[in-house]
C-alpha positions as CSV (number, residue, x, y, z in Angstrom):
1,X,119.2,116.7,86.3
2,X,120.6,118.5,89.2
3,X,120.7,122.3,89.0
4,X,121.8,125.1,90.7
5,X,120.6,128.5,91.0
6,X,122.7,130.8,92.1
7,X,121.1,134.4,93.6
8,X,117.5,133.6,95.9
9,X,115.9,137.1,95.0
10,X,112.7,138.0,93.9
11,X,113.8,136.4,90.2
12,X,116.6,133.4,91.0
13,X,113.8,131.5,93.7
14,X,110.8,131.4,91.2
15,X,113.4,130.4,88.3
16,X,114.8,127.8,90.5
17,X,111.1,126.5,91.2
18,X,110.3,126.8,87.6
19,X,113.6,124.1,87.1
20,X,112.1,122.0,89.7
21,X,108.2,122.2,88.4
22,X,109.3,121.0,85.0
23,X,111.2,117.9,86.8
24,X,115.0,118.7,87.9
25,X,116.8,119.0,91.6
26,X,117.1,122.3,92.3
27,X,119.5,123.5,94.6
28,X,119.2,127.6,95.8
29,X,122.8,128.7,96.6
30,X,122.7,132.6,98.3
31,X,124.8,133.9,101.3
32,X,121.3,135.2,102.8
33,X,121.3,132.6,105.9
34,X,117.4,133.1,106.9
35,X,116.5,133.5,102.7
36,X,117.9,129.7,103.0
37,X,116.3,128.4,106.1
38,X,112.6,129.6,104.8
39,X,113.5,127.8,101.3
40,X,114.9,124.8,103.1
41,X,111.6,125.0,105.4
42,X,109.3,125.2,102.2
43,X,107.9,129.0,103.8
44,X,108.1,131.3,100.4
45,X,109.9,134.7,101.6
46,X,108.9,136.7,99.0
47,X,104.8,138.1,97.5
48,X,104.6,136.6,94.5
49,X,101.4,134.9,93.0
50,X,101.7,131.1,92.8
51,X,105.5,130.6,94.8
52,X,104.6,130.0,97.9
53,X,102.3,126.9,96.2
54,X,104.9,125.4,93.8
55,X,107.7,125.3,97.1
56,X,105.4,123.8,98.9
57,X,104.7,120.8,95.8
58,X,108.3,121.4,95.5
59,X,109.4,121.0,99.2
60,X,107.4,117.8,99.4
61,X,108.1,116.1,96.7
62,X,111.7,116.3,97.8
63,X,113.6,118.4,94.5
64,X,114.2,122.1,96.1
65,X,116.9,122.8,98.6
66,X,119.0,125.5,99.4
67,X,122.4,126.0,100.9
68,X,124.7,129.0,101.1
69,X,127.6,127.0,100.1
70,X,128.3,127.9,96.0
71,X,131.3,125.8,95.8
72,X,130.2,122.6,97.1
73,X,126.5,123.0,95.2
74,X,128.1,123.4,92.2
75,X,130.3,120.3,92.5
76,X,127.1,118.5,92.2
77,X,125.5,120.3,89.5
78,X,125.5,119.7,85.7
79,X,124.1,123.0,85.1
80,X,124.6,126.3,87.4
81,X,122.4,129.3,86.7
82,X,123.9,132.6,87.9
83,X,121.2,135.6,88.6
84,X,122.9,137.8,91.6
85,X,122.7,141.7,91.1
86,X,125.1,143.7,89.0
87,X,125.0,147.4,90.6
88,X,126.3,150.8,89.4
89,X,129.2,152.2,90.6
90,X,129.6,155.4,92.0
91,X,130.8,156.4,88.2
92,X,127.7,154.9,87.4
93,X,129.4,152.1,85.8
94,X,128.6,148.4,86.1
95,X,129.8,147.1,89.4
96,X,131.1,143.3,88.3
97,X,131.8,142.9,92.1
98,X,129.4,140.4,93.4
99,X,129.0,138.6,90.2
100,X,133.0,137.8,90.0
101,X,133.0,136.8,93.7
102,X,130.2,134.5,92.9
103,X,131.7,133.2,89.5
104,X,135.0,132.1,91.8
105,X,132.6,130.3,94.2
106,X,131.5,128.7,91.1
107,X,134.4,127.9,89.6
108,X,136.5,125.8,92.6
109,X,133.3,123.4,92.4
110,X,133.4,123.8,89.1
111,X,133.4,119.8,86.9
112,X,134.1,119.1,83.6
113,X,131.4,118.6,81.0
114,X,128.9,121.3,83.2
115,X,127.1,123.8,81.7
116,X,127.1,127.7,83.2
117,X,124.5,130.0,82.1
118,X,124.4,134.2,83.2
119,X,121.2,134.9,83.7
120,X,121.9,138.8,85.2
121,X,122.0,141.7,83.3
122,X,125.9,142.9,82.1
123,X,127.4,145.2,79.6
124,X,127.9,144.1,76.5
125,X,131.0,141.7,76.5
126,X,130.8,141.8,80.5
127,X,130.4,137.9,80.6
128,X,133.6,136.7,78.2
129,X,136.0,139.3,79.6
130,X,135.4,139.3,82.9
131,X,133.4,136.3,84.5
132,X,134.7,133.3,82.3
133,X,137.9,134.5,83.4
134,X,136.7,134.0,86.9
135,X,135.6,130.5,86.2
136,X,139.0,129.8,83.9
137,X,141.0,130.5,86.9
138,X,139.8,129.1,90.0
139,X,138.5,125.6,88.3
140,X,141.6,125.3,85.8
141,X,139.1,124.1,82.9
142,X,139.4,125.8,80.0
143,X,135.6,127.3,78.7
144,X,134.6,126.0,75.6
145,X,136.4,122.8,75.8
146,X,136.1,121.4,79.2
147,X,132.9,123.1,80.1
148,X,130.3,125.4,78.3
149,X,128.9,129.0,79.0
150,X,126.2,130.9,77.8
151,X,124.2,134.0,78.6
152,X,120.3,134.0,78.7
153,X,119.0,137.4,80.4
154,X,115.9,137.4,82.9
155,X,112.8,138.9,81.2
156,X,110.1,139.0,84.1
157,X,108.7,141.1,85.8
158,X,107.8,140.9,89.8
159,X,103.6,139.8,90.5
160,X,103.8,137.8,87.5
161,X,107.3,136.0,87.5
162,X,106.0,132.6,87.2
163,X,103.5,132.8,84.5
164,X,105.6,134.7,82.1
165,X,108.8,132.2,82.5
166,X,106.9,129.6,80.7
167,X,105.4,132.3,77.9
168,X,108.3,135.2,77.9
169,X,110.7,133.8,74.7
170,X,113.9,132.8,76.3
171,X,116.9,134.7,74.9
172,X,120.2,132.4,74.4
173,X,123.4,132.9,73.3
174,X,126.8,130.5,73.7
175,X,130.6,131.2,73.8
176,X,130.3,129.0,70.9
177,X,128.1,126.5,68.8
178,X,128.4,123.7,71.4
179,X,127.5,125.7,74.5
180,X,124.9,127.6,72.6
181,X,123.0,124.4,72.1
182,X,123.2,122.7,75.4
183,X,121.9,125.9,76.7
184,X,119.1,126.4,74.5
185,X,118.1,122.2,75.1
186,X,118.6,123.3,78.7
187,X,115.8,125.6,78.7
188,X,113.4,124.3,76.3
189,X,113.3,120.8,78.8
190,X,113.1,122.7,82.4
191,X,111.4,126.3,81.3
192,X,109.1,125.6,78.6
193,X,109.0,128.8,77.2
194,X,110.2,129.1,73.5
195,X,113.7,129.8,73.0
196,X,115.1,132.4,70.9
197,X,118.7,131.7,70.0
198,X,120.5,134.4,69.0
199,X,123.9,133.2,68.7
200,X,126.4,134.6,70.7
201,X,126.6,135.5,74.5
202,X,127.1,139.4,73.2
203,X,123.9,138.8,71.3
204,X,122.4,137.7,74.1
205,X,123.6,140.2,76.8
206,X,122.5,143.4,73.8
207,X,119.0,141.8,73.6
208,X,118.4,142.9,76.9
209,X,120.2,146.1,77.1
210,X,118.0,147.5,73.8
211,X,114.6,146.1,75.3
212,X,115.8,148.5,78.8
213,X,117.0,151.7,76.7
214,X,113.9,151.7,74.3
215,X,111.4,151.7,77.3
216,X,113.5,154.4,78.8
217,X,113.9,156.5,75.9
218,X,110.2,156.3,75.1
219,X,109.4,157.0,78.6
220,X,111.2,159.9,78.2
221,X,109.8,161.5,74.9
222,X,106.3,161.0,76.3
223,X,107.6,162.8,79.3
224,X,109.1,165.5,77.6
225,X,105.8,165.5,75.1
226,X,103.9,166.0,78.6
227,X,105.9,169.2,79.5
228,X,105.2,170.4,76.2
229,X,101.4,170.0,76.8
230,X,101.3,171.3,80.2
231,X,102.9,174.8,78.7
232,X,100.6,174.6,75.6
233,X,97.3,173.2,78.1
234,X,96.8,170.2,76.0
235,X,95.7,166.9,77.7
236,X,98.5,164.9,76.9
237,X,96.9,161.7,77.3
238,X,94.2,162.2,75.3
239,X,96.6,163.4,72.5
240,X,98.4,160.1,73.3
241,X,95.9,157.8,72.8
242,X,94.6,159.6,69.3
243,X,98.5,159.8,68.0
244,X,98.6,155.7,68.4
245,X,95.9,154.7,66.3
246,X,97.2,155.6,63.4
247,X,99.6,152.1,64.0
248,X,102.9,153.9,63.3
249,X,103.1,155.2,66.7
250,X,103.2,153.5,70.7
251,X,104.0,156.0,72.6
252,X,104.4,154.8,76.1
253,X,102.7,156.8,79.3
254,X,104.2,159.9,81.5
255,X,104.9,159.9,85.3
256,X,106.6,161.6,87.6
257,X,110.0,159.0,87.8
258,X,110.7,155.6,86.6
259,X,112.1,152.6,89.2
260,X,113.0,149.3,89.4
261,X,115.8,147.5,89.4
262,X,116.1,147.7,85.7
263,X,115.3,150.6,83.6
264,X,116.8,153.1,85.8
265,X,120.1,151.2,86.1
266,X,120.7,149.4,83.1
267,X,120.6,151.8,80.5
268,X,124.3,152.8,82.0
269,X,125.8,149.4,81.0
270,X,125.7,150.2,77.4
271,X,126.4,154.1,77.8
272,X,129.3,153.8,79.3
273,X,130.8,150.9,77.5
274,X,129.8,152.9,74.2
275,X,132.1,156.0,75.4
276,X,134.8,154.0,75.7
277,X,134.5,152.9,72.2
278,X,134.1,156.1,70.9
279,X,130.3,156.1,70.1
280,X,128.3,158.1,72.9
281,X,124.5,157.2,73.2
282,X,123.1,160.7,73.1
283,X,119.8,160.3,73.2
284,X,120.1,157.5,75.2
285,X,122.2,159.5,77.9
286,X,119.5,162.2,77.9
287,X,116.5,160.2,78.5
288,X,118.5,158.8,81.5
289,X,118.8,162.5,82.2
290,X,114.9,163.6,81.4
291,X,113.4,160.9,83.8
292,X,115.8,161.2,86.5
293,X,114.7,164.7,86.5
294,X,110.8,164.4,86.4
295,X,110.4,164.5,89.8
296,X,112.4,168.0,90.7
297,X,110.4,169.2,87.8
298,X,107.1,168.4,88.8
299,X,108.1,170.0,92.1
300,X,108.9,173.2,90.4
301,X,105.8,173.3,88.8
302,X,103.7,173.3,92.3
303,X,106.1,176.0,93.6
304,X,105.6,178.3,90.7
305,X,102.5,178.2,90.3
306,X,101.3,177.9,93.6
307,X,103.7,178.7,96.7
308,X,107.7,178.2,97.7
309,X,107.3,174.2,99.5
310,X,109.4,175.4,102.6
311,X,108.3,174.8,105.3
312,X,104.9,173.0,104.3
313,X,103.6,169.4,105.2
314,X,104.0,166.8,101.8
315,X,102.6,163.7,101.9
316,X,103.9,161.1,99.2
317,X,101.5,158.2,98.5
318,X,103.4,154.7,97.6
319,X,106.9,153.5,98.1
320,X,106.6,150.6,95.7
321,X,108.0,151.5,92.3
322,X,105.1,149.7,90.6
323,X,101.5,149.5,91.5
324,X,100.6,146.8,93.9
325,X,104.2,145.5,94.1
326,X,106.4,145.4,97.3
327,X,109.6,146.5,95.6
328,X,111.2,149.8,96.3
329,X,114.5,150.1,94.2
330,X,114.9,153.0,92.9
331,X,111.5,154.2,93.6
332,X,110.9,158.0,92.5
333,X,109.6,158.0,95.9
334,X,113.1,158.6,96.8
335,X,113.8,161.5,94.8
336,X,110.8,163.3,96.0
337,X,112.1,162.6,99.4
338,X,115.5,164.0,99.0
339,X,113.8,167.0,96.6
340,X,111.4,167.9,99.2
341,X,113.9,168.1,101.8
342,X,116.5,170.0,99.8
343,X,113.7,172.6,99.6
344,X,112.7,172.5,103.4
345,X,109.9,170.6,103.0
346,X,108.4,168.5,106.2
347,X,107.9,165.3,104.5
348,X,106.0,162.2,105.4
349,X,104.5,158.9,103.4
350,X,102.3,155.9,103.5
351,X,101.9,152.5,101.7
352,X,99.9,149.6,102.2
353,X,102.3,147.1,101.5
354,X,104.8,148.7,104.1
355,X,104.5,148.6,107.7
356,X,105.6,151.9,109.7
357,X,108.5,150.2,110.8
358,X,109.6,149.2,107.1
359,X,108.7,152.7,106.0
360,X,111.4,154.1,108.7
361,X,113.9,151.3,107.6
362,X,113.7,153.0,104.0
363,X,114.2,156.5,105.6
364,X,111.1,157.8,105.7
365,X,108.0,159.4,108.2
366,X,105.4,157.3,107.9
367,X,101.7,159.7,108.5
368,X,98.7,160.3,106.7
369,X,97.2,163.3,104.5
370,X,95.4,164.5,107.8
371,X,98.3,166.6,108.5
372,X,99.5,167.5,104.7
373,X,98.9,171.0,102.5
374,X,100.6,169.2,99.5
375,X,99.5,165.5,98.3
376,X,102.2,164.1,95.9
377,X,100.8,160.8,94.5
378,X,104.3,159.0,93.7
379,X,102.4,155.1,93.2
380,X,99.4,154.1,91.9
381,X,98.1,151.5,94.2
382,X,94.7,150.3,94.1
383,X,94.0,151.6,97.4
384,X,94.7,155.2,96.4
385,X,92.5,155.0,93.2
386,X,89.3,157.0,94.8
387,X,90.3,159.3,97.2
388,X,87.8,162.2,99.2
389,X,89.1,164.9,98.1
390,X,86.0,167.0,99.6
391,X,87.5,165.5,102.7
392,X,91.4,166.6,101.8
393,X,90.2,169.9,101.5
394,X,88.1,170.1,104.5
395,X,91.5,168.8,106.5
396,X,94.2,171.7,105.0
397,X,95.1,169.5,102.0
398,X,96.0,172.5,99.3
399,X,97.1,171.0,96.6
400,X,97.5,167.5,94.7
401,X,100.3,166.1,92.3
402,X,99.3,163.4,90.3
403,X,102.4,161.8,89.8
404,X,99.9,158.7,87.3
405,X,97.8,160.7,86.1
406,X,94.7,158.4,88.4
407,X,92.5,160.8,89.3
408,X,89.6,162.8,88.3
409,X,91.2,166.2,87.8
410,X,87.8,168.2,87.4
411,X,87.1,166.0,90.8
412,X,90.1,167.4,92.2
413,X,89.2,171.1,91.1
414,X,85.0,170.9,92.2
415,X,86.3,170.2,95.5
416,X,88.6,173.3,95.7
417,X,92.5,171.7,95.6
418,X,94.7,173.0,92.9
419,X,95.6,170.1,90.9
420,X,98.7,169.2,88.7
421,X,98.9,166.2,86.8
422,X,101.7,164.8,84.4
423,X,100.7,166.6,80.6
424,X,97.7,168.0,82.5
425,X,97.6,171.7,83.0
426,X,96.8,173.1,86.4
427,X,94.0,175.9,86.5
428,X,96.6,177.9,87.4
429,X,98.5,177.3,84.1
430,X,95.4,177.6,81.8
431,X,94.9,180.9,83.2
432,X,98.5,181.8,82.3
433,X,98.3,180.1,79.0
434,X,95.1,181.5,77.8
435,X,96.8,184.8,78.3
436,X,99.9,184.2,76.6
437,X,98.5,182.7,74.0
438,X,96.4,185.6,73.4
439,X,99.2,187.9,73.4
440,X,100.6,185.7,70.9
441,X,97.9,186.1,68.7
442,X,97.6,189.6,68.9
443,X,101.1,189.9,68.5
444,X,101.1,187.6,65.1
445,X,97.9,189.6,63.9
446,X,100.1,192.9,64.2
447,X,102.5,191.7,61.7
448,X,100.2,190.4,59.6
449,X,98.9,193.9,59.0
């Protein structure tokens, strides 16, 4: 079978290898000219365990290619596999943009009988009103009669992208029975992984939406627990961990922002499209609103209970939005940024999977905590998982925000810096919070009598 894949990126190139591992001609269609000379040349562009082995097999044994010509690669492909980006717009809306240009590409090569599965994340509805339309228009074929669609959303994660196509249940829905079918026999020949058909492409495209919104809602109750616990001077975590084993409850962990390419973004495809039918998403909308804000808050914290930021050296570990990962979308990292210097902060970073040069690209002053009174620990790479914080202290460093929650706080403390933590109270705070409570209890006491 020839395929195409259309959309190179850190997910579309290991899919299209996973097409071509499982025995079909895969052709990688993307308008990135040196993404499709390194595929064409077999050299894997992107860090990702186990890719740059299978385009090697895959570049030898003659069944990968790439080109950045959609029309003519779909003229020679019975299936055509669509996973481009869908960004917000500045309404924070979904932005159909580049997947509409790319479903006309599609479309002019477009022959009867092929099959066109949407593989990117879309509102609900997204793909029937406005990309079929695409494909209607510029092939004149008529969907569901003279060609089939079908939405199955991507379900992967980056660092472990190949492993989890072939064990992650695929997610399948059809414009109607027909397509519906031919997509789910698509899958379960090329992928491997079991295939969950749910029906319909709306099925399909709110499967994905609700996995998003409940990781960002929960995300956001265990943050907004964590406040809770740094006012009361409760260890969150360790009230976390005894609230789950009761099996009723799973809640998820704190931190000082979520990224990615998914959570913080997606979640908007279904708010929006619910307030235009009438039916806002409150709590929905708010956890959007609770982790966006997590990392202005944790900032606050530091200058109340320690010292106004202006004017004082911040260092923020990690770029990557996820340990040991070379992905940067969304990263809180960027919100500390622009936080720090709304405040007059001087601020600089490091990360071991950036070079200095690729730190500047992302706006940023690459240095060191030699320099630093404030350490703000935004990702929890390995390489930042034992720090000397005897030697911190020794070079100025004042104070430490645990953004993960990695370190040792009473580590932190022995060696003099004044430590804050996600649901962890500072000593500051217990201070504060031993007296209030007091006063509360002497204040509850007087009534009583």
């Amino acid at each position: 079978m020839k395929i195409t894949v259309v959309g190179g990126g850190r997910m579309g190139l290991p899919l299209a290898c996973m097409f071509g591992k499982h025995g079909a001609s895969v052709t990688v269609s993307d308008i990135n000219q040196d993404l499709v000379n390194a595929i064409q040349t077999g050299n894997c562009p992107y860090e990702e365990p186990g890719l740059p082995e299978l385009m090697a097999d895959l570049h030898k044994a003659g069944r990968l290619y790439a080109t950045t010509d959609t029309k003519k690669a779909a003229s020679e492909s019975e299936v055509i596999v669509v996973i481009v980006p869908a960004h917000l717009t500045s309404n924070r809306d979904i932005n159909f943009s580049t997947l509409q240009m790319v479903s006309e590409e599609i479309g002019k090569g477009l022959k009867p009988g092929a099959l066109v599965v949407y593989e990117t994340t879309v509102a609900v509805g997204g793909t029937r009103r406005s990309l079929i339309p695409c494909l209607e228009q510029q092939s004149g074929l008529k969907s569901g009669v003279d060609f089939y669609v079908a939405y199955s959303p991507e379900r992967v994660k980056a660092n472990h992208v190949l492993s989890r196509l072939e064990t992650t249940p695929k997610i399948v829905g059809g414009l109607d029975a027909a397509s519906c079918a031919k997509a789910v026999a698509f899958y379960r020949q090329y992928l491997g992984a079991p295939v969950d058909d749910v029906g319909t492409i709306e099925a399909a495209e709110m499967s994905k939406l609700l996995g998003m919104l409940y990781r960002d809602v929960n995300i956001a109750l265990a943050n907004e627990f964590a406040a809770f616990c740094e006012v009361a001077g409760v260890d969150f975590e360790r009230v976390r961990l005894a609230a789950n084993t009761d099996g009723e409850a799973n809640l998820l962990l704190p931190g000082i922002g979520v990224g990615g390419h998914c959570v913080p973004v997606y979640p908007y495809f279904l708010t929006r499209e619910s307030r235009r039918l009438g039916l806002p998403q409150r709590i929905s909308e708010a956890a959007r609103e609770i982790n966006d804000q997590q990392p202005a808050r944790q900032l606050e914290r530091v200058e109340a209970r320690w010292q106004r930021l202006k004017g004082k050296k911040v260092h923020i570990l990690g770029l990557g939005f996820r340990p040991e990962v070379k992905v940067d979308i969304f990263s809180p990292s960027y919100a500390l940024r622009d936080e720090l210097e709304r405040l007059d902060a001087q601020v600089t970073i490091e990360d071991p999977h950036y070079t200095d040069e690729e730190l500047r690209d992302a706006g940023f002053v690459p240095g060191t905590t030699k320099v630093a009174s404030v350490v703000v620990l935004s990702t929890a790479h390995k390489e930042f998982a034992a720090p000397d914080f005897v030697a911190w202290r020794k070079a100025g460093v004042e104070v430490v925000l645990d953004g993960r929650n990695f370190w040792n706080q009473d580590e932190a403390e022995a060696a003099g810096l004044l430590y804050f933590g996600i649901g962890r109270s500072s000593c500051a705070e217990r201070t504060r919070h031993g007296t209030i409570f007091m006063e509360n209890g002497r204040l509850a006491e007087a009534i009583a009598q």
